[in-house]
N, C-alpha and C positions, 0 to 999 in steps of 0.2 A: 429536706433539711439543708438551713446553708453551710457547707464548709466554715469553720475559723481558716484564716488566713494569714500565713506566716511568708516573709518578703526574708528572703536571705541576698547581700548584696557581696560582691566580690570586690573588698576596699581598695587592692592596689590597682587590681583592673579600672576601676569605674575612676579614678581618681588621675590616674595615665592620661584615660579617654578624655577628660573632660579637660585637662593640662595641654595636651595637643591640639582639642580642638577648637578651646576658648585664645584670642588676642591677650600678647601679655598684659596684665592688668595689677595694679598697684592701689592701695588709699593712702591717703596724705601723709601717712608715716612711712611708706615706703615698703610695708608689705606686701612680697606676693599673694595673691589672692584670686587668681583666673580658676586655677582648679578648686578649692572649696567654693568658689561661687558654683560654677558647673553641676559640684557635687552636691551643694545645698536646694540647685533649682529641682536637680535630679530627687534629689530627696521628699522634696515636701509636693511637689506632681501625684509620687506614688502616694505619697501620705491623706494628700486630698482627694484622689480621683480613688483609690484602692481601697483606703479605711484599712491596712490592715491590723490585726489582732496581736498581731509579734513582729518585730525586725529585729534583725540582728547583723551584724558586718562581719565579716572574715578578712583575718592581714595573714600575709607571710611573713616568718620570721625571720632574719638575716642569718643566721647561719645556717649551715650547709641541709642537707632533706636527704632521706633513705635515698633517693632517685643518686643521691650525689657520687653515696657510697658505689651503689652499682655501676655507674657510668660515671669518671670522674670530669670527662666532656659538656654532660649536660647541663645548657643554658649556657655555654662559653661560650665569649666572643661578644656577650651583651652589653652594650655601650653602660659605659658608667649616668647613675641618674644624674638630669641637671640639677644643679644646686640651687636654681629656682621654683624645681619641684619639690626636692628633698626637707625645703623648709616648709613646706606646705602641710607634709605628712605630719607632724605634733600637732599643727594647727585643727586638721581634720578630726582626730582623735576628742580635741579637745571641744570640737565642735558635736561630736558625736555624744557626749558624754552629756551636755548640756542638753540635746535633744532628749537624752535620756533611753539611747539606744545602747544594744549589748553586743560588746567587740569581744570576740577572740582569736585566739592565736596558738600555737603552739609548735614546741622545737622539733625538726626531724618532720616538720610534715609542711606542704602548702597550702594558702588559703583554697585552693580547689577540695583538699581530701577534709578538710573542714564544713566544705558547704556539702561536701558529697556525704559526712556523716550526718550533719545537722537533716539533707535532707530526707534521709533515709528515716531518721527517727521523727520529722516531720511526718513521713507517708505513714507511719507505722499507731501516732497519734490520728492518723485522719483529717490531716491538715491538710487542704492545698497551700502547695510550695512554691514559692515563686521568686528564681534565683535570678539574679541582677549580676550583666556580664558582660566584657565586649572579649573575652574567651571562649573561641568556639569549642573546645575541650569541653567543656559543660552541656554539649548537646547528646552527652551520652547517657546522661543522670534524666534525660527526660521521661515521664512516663504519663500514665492516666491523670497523676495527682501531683506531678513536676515540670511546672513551666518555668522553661529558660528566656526571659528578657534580654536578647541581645542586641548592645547599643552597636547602631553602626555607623548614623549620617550624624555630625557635631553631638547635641547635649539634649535634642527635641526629640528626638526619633528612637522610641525601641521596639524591635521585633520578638513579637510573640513566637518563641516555639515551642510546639509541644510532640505528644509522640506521634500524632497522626501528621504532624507538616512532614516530619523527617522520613516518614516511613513513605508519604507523599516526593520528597525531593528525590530522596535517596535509596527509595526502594529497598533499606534495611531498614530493622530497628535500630533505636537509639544504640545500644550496647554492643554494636556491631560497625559503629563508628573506631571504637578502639582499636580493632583488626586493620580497621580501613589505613588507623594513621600509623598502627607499628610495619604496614608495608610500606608506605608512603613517605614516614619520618615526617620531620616538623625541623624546619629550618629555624626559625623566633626559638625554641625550644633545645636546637642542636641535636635534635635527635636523629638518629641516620635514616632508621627505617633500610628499604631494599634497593641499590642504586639502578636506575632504569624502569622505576614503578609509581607513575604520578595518580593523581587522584583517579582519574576515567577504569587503568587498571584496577587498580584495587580495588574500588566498588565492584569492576566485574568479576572479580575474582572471590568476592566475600559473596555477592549476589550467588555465587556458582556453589560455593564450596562452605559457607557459614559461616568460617572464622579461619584463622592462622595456622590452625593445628591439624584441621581439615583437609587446608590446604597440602599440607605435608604428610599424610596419611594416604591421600591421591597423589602424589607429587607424581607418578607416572603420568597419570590422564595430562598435565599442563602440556596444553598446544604452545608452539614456538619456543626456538630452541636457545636464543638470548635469553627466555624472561623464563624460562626453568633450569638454566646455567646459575644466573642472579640468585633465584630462589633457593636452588641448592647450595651455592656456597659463601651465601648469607643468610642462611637459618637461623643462628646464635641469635646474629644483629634484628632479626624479623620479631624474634620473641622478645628479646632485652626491649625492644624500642614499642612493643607495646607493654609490655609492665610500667616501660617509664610512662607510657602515656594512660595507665589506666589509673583513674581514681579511687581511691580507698576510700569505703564507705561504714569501715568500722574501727578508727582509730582511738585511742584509749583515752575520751573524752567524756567528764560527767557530764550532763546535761539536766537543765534545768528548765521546762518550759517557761515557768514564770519570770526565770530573768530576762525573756525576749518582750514580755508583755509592753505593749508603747501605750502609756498613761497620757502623761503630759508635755507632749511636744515644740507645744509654742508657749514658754512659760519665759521667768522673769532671765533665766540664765542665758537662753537663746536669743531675745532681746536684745539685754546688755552685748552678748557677744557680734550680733549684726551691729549694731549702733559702733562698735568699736571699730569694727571690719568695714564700715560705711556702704551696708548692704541695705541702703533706701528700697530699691525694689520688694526686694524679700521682705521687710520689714513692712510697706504699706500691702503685699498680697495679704499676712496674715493680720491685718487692719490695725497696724502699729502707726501712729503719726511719727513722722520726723522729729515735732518738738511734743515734749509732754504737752497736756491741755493743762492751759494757765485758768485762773481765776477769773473771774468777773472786772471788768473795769471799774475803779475806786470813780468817784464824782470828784474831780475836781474845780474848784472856782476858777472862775477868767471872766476874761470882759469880753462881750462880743462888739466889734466894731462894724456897723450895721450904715457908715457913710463916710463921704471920703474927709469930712471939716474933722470927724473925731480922730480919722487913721493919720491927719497933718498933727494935732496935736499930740499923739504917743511918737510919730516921727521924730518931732521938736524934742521929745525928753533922749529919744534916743541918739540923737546927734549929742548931746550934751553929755551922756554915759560912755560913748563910743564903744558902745555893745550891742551887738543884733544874735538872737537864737532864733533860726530859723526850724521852719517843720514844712513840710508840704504833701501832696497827695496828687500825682501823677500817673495819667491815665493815658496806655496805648502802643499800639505795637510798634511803630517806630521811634525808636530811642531818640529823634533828633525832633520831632515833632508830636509830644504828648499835650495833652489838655490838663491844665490845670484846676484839679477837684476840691481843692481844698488849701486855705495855707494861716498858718499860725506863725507869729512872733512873741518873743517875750523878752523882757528889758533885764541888764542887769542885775535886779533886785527880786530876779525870778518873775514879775506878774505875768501871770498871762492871757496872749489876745488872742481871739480868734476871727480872722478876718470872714464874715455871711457874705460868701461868692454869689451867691441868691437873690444879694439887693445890690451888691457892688458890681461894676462892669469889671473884667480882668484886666483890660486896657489902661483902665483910667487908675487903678489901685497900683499898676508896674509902672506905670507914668509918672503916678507922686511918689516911690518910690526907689526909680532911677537915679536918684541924688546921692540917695544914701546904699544904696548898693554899688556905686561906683567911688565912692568916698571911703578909700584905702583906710582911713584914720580911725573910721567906723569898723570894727573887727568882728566878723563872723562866723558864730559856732556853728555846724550842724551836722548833719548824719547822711554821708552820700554826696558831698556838695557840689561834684560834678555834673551828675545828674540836675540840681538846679541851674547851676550853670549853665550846660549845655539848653535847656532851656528858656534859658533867659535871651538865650543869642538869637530865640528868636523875634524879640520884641527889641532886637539892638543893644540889648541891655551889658553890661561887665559884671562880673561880680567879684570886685576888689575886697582883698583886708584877710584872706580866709584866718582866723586863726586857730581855729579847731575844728578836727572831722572826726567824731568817733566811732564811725566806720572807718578808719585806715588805722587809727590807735586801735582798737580791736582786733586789726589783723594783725599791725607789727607785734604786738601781746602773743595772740594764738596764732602762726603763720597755716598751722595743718588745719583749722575747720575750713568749712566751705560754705560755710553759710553766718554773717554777722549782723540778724535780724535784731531789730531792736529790744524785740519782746524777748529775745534771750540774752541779750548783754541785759538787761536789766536787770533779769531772773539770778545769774550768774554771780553782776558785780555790785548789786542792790539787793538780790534776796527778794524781792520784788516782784510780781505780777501784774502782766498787761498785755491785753494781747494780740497776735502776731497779725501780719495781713492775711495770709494763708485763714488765718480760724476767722476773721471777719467775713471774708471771701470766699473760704473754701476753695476746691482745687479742682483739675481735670475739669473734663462737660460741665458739670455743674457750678464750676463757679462763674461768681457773681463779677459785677464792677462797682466801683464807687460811686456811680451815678444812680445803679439801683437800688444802695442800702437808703436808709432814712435819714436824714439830716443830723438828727440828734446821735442815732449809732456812730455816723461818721463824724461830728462836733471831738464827742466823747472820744474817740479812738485817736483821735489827730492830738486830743489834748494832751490825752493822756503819754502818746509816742514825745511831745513838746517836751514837759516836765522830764523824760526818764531821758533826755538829750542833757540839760541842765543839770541834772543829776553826777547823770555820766560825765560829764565832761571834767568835774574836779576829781573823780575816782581815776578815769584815768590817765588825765595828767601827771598825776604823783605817781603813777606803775610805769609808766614812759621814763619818768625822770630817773625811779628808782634805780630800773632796771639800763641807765645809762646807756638809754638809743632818743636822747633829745636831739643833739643833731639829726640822727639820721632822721626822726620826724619833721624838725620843724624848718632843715635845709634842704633835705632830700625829698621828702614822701607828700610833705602838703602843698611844695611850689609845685611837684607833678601835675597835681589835680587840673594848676588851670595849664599847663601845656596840655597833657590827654583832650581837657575840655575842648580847647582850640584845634586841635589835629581835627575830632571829630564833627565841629562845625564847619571846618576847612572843606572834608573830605579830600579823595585824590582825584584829578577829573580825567575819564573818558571817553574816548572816540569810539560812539558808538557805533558810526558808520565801519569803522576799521573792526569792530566784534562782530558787527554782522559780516563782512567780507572773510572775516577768520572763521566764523563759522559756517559760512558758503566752500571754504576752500576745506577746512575739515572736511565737510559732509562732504564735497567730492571726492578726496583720497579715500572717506572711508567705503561711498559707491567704487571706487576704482579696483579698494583692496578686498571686497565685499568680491566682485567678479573674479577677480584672480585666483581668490579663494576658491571659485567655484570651478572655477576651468582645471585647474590642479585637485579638485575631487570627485572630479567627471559629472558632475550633477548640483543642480541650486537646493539647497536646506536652511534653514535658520540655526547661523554661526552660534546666535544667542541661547541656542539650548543645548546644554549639556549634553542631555542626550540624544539628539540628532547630531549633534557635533562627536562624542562617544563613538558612533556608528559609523561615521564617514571614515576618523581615525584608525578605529582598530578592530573593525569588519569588510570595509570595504577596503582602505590602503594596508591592514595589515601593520598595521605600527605595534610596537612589543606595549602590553598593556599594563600601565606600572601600579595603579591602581584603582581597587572598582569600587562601587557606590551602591545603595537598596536598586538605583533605576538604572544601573549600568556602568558607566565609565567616570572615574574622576578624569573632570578634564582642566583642573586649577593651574593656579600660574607651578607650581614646585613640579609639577607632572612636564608641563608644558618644557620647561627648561631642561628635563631631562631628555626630552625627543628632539628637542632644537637640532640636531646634526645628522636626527633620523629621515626627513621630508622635507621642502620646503613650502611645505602648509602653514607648515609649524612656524615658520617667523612670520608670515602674514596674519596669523591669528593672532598674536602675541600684539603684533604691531595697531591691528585694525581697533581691538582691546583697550590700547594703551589709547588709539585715539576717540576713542567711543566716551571712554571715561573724564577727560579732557573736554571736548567738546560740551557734553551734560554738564557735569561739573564748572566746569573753569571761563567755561565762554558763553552757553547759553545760561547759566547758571550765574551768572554777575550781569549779563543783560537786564534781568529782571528786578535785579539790585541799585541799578542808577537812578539815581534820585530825579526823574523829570523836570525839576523847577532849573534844579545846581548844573545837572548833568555831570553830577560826580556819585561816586561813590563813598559813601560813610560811615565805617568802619566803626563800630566800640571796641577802647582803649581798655582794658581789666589790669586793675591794680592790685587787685585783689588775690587772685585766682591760684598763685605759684608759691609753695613754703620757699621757691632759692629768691623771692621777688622780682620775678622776670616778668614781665610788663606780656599780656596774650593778646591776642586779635579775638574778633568775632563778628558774624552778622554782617561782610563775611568775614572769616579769617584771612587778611592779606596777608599775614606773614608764611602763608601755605602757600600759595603759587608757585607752583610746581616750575624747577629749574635745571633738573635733571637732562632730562630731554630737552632739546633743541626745537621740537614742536611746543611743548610746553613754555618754554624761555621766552617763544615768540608771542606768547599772551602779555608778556609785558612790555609788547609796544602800543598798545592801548590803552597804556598809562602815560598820561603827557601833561604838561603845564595847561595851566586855565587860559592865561594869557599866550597866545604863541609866539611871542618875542620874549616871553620865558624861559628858564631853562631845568630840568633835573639836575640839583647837585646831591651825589648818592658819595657818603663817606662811612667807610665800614673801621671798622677796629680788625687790625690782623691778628689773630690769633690769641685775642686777650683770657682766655681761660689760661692756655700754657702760659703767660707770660705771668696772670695771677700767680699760678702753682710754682713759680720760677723766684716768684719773690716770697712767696708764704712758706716754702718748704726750703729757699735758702741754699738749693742746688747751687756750686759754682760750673759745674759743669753746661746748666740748661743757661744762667744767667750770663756765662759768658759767649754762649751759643748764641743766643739773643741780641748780647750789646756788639758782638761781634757782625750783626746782620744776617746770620747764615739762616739759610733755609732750613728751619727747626725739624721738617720731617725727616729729610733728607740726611739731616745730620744726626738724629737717632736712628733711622737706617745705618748708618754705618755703623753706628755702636752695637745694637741691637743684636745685626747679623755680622759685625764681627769683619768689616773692609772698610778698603780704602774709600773716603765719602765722594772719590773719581767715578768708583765703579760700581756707585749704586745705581740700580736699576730703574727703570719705572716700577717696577711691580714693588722692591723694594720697599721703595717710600710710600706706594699705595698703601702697605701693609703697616708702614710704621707709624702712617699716617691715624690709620684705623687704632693701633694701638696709645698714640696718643691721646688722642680724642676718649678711648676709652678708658683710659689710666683715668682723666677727669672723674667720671661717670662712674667710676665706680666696676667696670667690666668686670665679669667673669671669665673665665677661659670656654663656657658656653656659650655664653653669649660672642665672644671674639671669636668662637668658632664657625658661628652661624653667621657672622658679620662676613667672613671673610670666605664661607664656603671651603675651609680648613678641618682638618680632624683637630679633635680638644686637644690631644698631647702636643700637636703642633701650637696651637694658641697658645696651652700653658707655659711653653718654651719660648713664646716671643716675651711672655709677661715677665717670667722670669727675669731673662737678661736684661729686658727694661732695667727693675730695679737693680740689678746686680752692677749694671754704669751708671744710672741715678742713683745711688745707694742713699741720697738724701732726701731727695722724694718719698724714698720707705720708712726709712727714718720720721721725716713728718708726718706720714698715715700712722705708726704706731703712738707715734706722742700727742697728737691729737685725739687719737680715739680711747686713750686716760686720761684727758683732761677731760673729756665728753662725760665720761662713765663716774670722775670725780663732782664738774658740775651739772651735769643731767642735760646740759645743753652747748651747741658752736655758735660760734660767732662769726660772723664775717668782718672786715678791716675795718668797716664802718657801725660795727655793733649791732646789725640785724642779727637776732635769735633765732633758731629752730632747736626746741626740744626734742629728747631721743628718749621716751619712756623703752622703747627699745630694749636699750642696753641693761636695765634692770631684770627683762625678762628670762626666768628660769630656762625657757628654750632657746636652745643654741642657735638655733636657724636664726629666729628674732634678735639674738641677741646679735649676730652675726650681720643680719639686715642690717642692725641699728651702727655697726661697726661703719658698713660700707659708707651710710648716710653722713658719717659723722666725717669721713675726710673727703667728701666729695663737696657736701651745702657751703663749707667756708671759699671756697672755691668759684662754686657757680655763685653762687651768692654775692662774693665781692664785685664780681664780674657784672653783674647785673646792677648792680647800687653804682658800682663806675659810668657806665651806660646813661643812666637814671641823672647822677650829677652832671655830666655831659648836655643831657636834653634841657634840662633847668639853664645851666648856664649859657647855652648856645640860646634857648629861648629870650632867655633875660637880654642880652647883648642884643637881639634884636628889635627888642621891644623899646630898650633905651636909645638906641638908636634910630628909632621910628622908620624902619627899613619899611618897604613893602613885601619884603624876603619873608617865608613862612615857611616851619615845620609842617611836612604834611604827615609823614608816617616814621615808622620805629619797627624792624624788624630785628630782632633780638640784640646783634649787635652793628647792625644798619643804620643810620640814621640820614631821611630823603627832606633835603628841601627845594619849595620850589623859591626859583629866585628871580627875579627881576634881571634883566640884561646889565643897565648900568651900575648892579649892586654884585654881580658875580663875582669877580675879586674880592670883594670884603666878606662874599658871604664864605667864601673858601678860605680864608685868612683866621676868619671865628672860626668856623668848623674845627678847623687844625688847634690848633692854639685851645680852641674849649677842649676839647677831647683829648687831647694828648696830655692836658694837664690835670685832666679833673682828679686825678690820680696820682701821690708820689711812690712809685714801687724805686724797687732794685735795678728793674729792668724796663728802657724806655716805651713808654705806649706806644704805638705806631697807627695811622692812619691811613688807607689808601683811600683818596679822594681821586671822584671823575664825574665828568657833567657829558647832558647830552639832551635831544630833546623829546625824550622816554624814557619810562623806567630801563627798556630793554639795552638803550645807545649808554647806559651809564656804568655797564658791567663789559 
């Protein structure tokens, strides 16, 4: 007969584990969400692989447990939670509810003597139990019909135990584990136990004598005269510290099987809840699409243009309209070089054409239509129009006039989605069905390309994408205008387009010979560091495995072992840093590491990325991607080249002009966020630090820590540096703690005195984050929007998230739209001036061009002058400009 099968899980434990071991992680609104993801993969694994019959969660309650009363020590000394966890706990809950799982709780007890009742009365129904844990306490509760799941590697990995493993490890039963830890104590726990008695003793001692009490009944027979000194005059503490560690398995709780029962798990609540939380994974494992499935395609009428005498005559009308809607169908993995599958126009008056690629050459169709795509007077609608753009550059082509993109009105609209496909602006701001590429195509292995659907599916779908462009295009105009961000679209956001466009036809160009010699001269340090390695571990092993690397460490050298893993030794960078001073292995792992990962990455990894024809590399521009509008990299990411390190740094000397009578002129913005927050919040203190020239960290060092700004230190301004920077951002005193390798009280005492000399800085966090909560949304200087549904939310964490967001986006925000009008304007001066000087790249607040020898002066002349004016604050922009003939000689 099968068992029913009840899953009891330990919420605060499993919820810790998976906070620790998951990367911080956020969705567009700025929620944490690393640990309910963890806890949700964790959840629906056992849901799908186990089938079980009942779950239910156990939480501890925040005030004080029987254990507290008897030992007023126990658990003391436990770091306060982070505050990036702490918001996560309502969210789980509320996560749990929608799954339609049964939580409880209860005061004067912990979630252990909860799972340990629940289990008891699980064994006593004849359920197998199966407790969810990364608590080794719970390996007491094991028995025939109680299996303990202990997480122990990241969010993949749980070990089964049961009574026969333990009686196998440990050579006692489960319940004789208790004895083990009230001789032992439990440090995580504060429990003293017996001092001079670690784990090896006390197994032999229970092995010997069966338990605690035993022990003291023989206390004559104990051999060696330390550990029956200990024993004898710590008896009190030997018994107290195993009651604290025994679990109660009959605490005065109803119980209901039926409320554990799990019905329907993947239902509309859970859904909605992922889709909020932007849990795409989780949502397609339990076979949710991304976007609801739309409707069938409506037929719409159009002209097909089947030769090129018809496509000159709709030309002729449209030169006379000075209106072009563009649509198009673009095929292929490299962004700079797709085939074009399809392309639709339609005239002012709405008709629409469909140009049959099938009889027409694509040559000869962008050939008659070169006139009019470079004829600024002629204005053109469409969706994405970089992407045409960037395309077109390869047929020589411009594509002047833009005057609307309703993919960039869509995001300045919503800045947090992440996806602004047409079939959903349609769905959205039309009500409308039509549908997406994804459902024409389908997704993963199995999808298709547009070359292999049929003519007619693909006619239909292009046309129908046409029409909801024309549509769109008057809807959101008047939401643009409403919502008074015209300027920033039609000065800022749309002349981007064709700069990004340009950066990426440019690309940056590389010496490929000088990557290959970087990565000849890596790979010899890391042969070099590779021996050394070995000679200082007296034998050759592969560094790359954990655990042969484990073994060399802290069995063969003897190093203190700070943490272990299911196969042995963690041997992570946090481990590593703590041994730094114990061997010197330990800086040549660390080093050989850092250059393994460089090498793959940063040099044999953009090898494969230069374009053979250009022999550049080119990068896409994402305009999209950021609610503060900060412009990303990708394919590859240049704005990630790593500069930290001095090996690293040196990868950007195979960034060089195309021309080599060229030159790099790399001009950055100093410090333009403080200088933002210096004008937005109206400090006179920062503002006069600023027009003053002083060294802004420097100079909040002295405030900060309270001296003369003579005898500020390095570390000093290191630290107040860090505090800056994170005053922007929003920092917690967690996260500045972790920044700086600080304890939190010390963080929270730099944050403090921050404001307590800024006192108007805090002032503007508090006045902004009620105007926030008044209109649901910030602004930046220039009218970019981000909405904070946040701050309506009943939970405090959320509602606290939405706090942070609210005075930090006007901030980064402006700062990034500064930037933005910067690139437009330096762009534009170029272009009117018919330089040969060109924009190649954009790193957040970087801006690299290459310039022409006899144009270098003027191009450093614009650079300044655009940049330092795009902006009138309180306090003046500043630019440091420098040239060289690499990215590397410009820093």
């Amino acid at each position: 007969m099968i068992k029913r099968k009840w899953m009891i899980i330990d919420g605060n434990s499993l919820l810790n584990r998976t906070f620790y071991a998951l990367p911080p992680l956020t969705n567009t609104k700025g929620i944490h969400t690393n640990a309910i993801y963890g806890f949700a993969s964790i959840l629906m694994k056992i849901i799908d692989e186990e089938k079980p019959d009942y779950m239910g969660v156990a939480f501890d309650e925040r005030k004080p447990t029987f254990r507290h009363k008897d030992f007023k020590e126990y658990k003391a000394g436990r770091l306060k939670m982070p505050e990036e966890l702490a918001e996560q706990f309502p969210l789980l809950k509320e996560m749990l509810k929608s799954f339609g799982i049964e939580m409880v709780s209860l005061e004067g007890y912990e979630a252990d003597d909860l799972i340990g009742t629940l289990s008891r009365y699980g064994e006593e129904q004849g359920l197998e139990v199966n407790i969810i844990t990364g608590d080794r306490d719970a390996f007491q509760l094991a028995s025939d019909q109680v299996i303990i799941w202990y997480t122990k590697k990241g969010i993949s990995h749980l070990d089964k135990i049961n009574k026969e493993e333990i009686l196998k490890k440990y050579e006692i039963n489960p319940k004789q584990l208790i004895d083990v830890k009230g001789l032992m104590g439990d440090k995580s726990d504060n429990i003293p136990g017996v001092p001079g008695i670690g784990e090896k003793t006390a197994l032999k001692l229970i092995k010997e004598y069966g338990s605690i009490e035993e022990i003291y009944h023989n206390i004559d027979k104990i051999s060696g005269k330390k550990l029956k000194e200990n024993l004898e005059k710590y008896k009190e503490q030997a018994i107290l510290s195993k009651k604290l560690g025994t679990i109660v398995r009959n605490i005065p709780i109803e119980i209901q099987l039926e409320d554990f029962k799990l019905k329907n798990p993947y239902n509309k609540k859970i859904i909605q809840l992922f889709r909020e939380w932007e849990f795409s994974s989780l949502l397609e494992k339990i076979g949710v699409q991304k976007t609801p499935t739309l409707l069938q395609q409506k037929t719409l009428e159009y002209q097909e243009i089947i030769n090129i005498e018809q496509l000159k005559s709709i030309l002729k009308l449209i030169e006379k309209e000075k209106i072009l809607y563009l649509q198009w169908l673009l095929e292929g993995k490299n962004h700079r070089k797709k085939f074009l599958e399809g392309l639709g126009i339609a005239r002012k008056n709405g008709q629409l054409y469909l140009l049959n690629l099938e009889n027409l050459e694509i040559t000869k169709v962008l050939g008659e239509m070169k006139e009019i795509f470079e004829n600024e007077k002629i204005k053109k609608i469409g969706h994405n129009l970089k992407e045409f753009m960037v395309f077109l550059f390869l047929y020589n082509i411009r594509l002047e006039g833009l005057k609307f993109d309703t993919y960039i009105a869509a995001y300045l609209l919503e800045p947090s989605e992440n996806k602004y496909d047409l079939s959903l602006l349609v769905a959205k701001y039309l009500n409308q069905s039509i549908l997406g590429e994804e459902q024409i195509l389908g997704k993963g292995k199995k999808s298709k390309q547009y070359k292999d659907i049929s003519y007619q599916e693909k006619s239909d779908f292009l046309i129908n994408q046409l029409d909801g462009i024309i549509k769109l295009y008057t809807v959101l105009k008047e939401k643009i205008d409403e919502q008074n961000m015209t300027s920033l679209y039609y000065d800022i956001e749309l002349p981007l387009i064709e700069v990004l466009a340009s950066m990426e036809n440019l690309g940056f160009h590389v010496e490929k010979e000088k990557l290959k010699e970087l990565s000849k001269e890596f790979g010899e340090k890391i042969d070099l560091l590779t021996n050394e390695i070995y000679q200082l571990a007296g034998e050759e092993f592969n560094i790359n495995s954990p655990k042969q690397l484990g073994q060399i460490l802290f069995e063969k050298l003897k190093l203190p072992v700070i943490k272990r893993t299911k196969t042995g030794y963690s041997t992570n960078i946090e481990v590593l840093e703590r041994l730094k001073d114990k061997h010197p292995i330990i800086e040549k792992i660390m080093e050989i590491r850092q250059l393994t990962k460089l090498k793959s990455t940063y040099v044999d990894g953009l090898m494969d990325l230069i374009d053979p024809e250009t022999q550049n590399i080119h990068s896409s521009f994402n305009q999209t991607m950021t609610s503060t509008g900060r412009i990303s990299s990708s394919d590859p990411n240049l704005q990630n080249i790593p500069i930290k390190m001095e090996m690293g740094r040196r990868i950007r000397k195979v960034f060089v002009p195309k021309n080599s009578q060229s030159y790099l002129v790399d001009a950055d913005y100093s410090q333009i966020e403080l200088r933002v927050l210096a004008h937005i919040s109206g400090d006179e203190d920062l503002i006069d630090a600023f027009n003053r020239e002083q060294d802004i960290h420097t100079h909040t060092a002295s405030q900060v820590f309270n001296v003369d700004i003579q005898k500020v230190t390095p570390l000093m301004r290191s630290r107040a540096k860090a505090v800056n920077f994170g005053i922007v951002y929003g920092i917690s005193d967690f996260g500045l703690s972790r920044d700086l390798n600080i304890s939190r009280a010390e963080a929270k005492k730099y944050i403090d005195n921050y404001f307590a000399k800024y006192h108007r800085v805090k002032e503007y966090m508090e006045e902004i984050v009620e105007i926030a909560k008044k209109q649901g949304y910030v602004t930046t200087l220039f009218g970019r929007r981000r909405y904070l549904p946040e701050l309506q939310s009943r939970n405090y964490n959320i509602r606290s998230m939405g706090e942070r967001l609210a005075l930090n986006t006007p901030i980064q925000g402006t700062a990034a739209d500064i930037i933005k009008i910067a690139m437009v304007n330096v762009y534009k001066r170029l272009k009117e001036s018919q330089m040969q000087s060109k924009i190649i790249l954009q790193v957040h607040d970087e801006l690299i061009i290459e310039a022409v020898e006899n144009e270098l002066e003027q191009v450093e002349k614009i650079m300044i002058e655009e940049m330092e004016n795009a902006a009138d604050l309180k306090v003046a922009l500043k630019v440091d400009i420098s040239y060289g003939k690499s990215w590397y000689d410009t820093k």
